[in-house]
N, C-alpha and C positions, 0 to 999 in steps of 0.2 A: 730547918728541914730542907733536906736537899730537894732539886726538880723530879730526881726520878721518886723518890718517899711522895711528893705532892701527888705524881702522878698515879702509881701503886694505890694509895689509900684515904689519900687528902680526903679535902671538898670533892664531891662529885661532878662539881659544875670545872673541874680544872680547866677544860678546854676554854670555856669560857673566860677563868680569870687571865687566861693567856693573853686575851683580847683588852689592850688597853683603852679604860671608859673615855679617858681624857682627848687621843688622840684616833683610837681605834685600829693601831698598829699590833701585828704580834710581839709579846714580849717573851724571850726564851725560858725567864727564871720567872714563876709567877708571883714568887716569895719578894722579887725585889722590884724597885721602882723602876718605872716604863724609861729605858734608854733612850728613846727616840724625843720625849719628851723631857729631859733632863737637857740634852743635849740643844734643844730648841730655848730653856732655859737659860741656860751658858748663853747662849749668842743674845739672848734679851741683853743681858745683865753686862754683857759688853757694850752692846750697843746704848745701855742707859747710861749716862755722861752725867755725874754724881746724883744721880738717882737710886732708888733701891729698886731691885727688879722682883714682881712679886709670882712666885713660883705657879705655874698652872694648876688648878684643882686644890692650893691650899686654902687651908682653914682655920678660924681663928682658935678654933678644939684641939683640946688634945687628944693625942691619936691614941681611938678606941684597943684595946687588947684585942687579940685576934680571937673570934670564936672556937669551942673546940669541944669534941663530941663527951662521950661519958669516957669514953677509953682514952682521950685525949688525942685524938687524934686531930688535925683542922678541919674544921668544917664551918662554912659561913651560915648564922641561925639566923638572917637576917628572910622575912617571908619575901615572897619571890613572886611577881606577877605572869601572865599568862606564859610571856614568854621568857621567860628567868630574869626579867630583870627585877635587883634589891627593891627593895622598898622598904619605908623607912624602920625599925624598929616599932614592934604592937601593931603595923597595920595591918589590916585580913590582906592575906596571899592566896594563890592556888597551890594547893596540897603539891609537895614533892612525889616524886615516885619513891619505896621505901629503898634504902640501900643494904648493897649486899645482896640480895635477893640472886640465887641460881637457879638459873631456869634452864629447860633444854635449848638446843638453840631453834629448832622452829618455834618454841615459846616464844623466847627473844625476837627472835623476828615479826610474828605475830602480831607482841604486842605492842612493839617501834611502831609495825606498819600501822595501826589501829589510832597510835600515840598523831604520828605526822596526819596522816588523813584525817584529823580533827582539828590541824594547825598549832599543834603541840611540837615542836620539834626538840625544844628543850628537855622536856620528861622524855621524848625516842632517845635521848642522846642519852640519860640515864639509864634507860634499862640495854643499851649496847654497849657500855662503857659495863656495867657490871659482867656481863657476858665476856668483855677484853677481862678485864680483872680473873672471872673462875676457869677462863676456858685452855685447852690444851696451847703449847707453847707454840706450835705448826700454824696458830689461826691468833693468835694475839695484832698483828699487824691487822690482819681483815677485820678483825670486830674496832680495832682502835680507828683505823680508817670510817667504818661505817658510823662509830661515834664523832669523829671529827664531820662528815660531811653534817651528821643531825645540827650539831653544831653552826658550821657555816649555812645555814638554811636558817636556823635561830638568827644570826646578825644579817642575815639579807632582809627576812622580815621586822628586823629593827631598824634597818636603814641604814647598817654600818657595812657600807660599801666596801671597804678595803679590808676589813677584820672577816667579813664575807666569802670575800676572793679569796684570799690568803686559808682559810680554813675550809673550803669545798675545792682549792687545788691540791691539801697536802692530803686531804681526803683521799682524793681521785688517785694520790701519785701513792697512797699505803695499799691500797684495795688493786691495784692496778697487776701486780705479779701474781693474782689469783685466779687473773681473768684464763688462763686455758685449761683451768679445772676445779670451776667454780664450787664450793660444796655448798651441798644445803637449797641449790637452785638458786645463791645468789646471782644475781643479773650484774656481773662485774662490768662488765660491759655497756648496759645502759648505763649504769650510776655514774660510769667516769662520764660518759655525755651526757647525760643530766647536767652534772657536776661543771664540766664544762661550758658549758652552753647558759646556766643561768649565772656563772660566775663571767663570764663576758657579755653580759646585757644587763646587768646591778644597773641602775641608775637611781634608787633608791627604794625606800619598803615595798618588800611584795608581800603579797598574801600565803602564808605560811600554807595553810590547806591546798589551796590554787597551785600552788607551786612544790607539793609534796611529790616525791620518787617512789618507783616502784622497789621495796628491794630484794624482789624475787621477780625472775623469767614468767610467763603466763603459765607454763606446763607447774611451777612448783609454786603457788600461790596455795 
């Protein structure tokens, strides 16, 4: 599956599997193994002097088939805690938000904003990411932006400081060309300094709700 198919229709949580668990770096193909840690690998495996170097995050299992919906499409069935992260196969999760689901967009926004202001930022990232998926081609940037920030607000409150940063600045930098003619009474404006501002004070988990964005101006709430 290519990145953009991943992106298109995959798992809904794509933004997330962007974010590597191992090192917490972004990865650009989410299909393939974290570069950054592959690479940290190689210099072990040099640096072990007839040793065997053993790969980060391996396992002595073999590696599960990838999940995948009725349509076949990917999608990881693995339940998912407050804040998306896996948990293990059979154990109770918090309910997905459904996908696919189109909604108008003050819907969508509605009910992101409703999602975050309960310290959900995970499920806000779902129902923004379906609004990027059905919405006209002029606003795909800005909903994928506003899914990427739900996202990076999700690893700030998991305490992945660099997976954090990295996805509430590319936030900031997609929603950013909308800001002189915001539709919808998106607040382009605060979010980038929102976005800004909690992505340079990370110093590890915050409180998802505490730390949730406005993403509508006061006049269009």
């Amino acid at each position: 599956m290519s990145t953009r198919d991943h992106e298109e229709g995959g798992d809904p949580a794509c933004w997330l599997d962007r974010v590597c668990e191992e090192c917490g770096r972004i990865r650009e193909d989410p299909a393939a193994a974290c570069p950054h840690c592959a690479a940290e690998q190689a210099r072990d495996a040099a640096g072990n002097a007839g040793g065997t170097a053993v790969p980060r995050g391996a396992s002595a299992e073999a590696p599960r088939r990838r999940d995948r919906d009725t349509e076949g499409r990917a999608r990881n069935a693995r339940p998912r805690d407050g804040l998306g992260r896996p948990l293990p196969y059979g154990s109770p999760g918090v309910a997905r938000q459904p996908e696919g689901v189109v909604r108008a967009p003050e819907e969508s926004l509605a009910e992101a904003q409703r999602l975050l202001d309960e310290g959900m930022p995970f499920h806000a990232h779902e129902v923004l990411e379906d609004a990027w998926k059905s919405g006209p081609e002029e606003e795909r940037e800005l909903w994928r932006g506003l899914a990427q920030l739900a996202v990076g607000l999700t690893h700030a409150a998991r305490g992945n400081v660099t997976g954090g940063t990295a996805l509430l600045t590319r936030g900031a930098a997609a929603i950013g060309p909308y800001a002189d003619a915001p539709p919808y009474g998106i607040d382009v404006t605060g979010l980038a300094r929102w976005a800004g501002e909690l992505a340079a004070s990370l110093r590890g988990p915050v409180p998802a709700a505490a730390h949730a964005p406005r993403l509508r101006a006061a006049s269009g709430r």
